[in-house]
C-alpha positions, 0 to 999 in steps of 0.5 A: 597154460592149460588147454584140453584136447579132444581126439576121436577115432584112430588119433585116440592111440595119441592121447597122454597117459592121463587121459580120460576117456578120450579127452586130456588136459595139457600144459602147453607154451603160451602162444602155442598153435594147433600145430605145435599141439599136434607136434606135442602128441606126435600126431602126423600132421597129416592124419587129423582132418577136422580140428575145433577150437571150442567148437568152431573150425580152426587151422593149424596156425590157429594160436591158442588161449588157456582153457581152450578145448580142442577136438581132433578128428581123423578123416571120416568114411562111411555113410550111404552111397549116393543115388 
């Protein structure tokens, strides 16, 4: 099944040679989870902090369906100090 993958920032270097701009269609196992996504683009399960499945938070055990968009993020810094 084909899902599309979405990474931000620093976990863009992950994305697959037919990426375009920061996004990635990928042919993946039926009943394949978040996890195994990652595994697949060999990101270390510790770097990604926010994932999305079609917008909406998801954990790593979230099992995915085809034409599912995924959105990687890494840990977010910056912004202005508190008061």
């Amino acid at each position: 099944m084909k899902v599309k993958v979405q990474l931000y920032a620093i976990l863009t270097k992950y994305l697959p040679a037919q990426a375009e701009g920061n996004n990635a269609w990928m042919d993946i196992p039926e009943g394949s989870s978040v996890k195994e996504v990652l595994q697949l683009l060999k990101i270390p399960e510790a770097m990604p902090k926010i994932v999305l499945v079609n917008g909406r938070h998801a954990e790593f055990d979230r099992v995915l369906a085809e034409g599912d968009t995924v959105s990687i993020f890494p840990p977010i810094a910056g912004g202005f100090p508190a008061p």
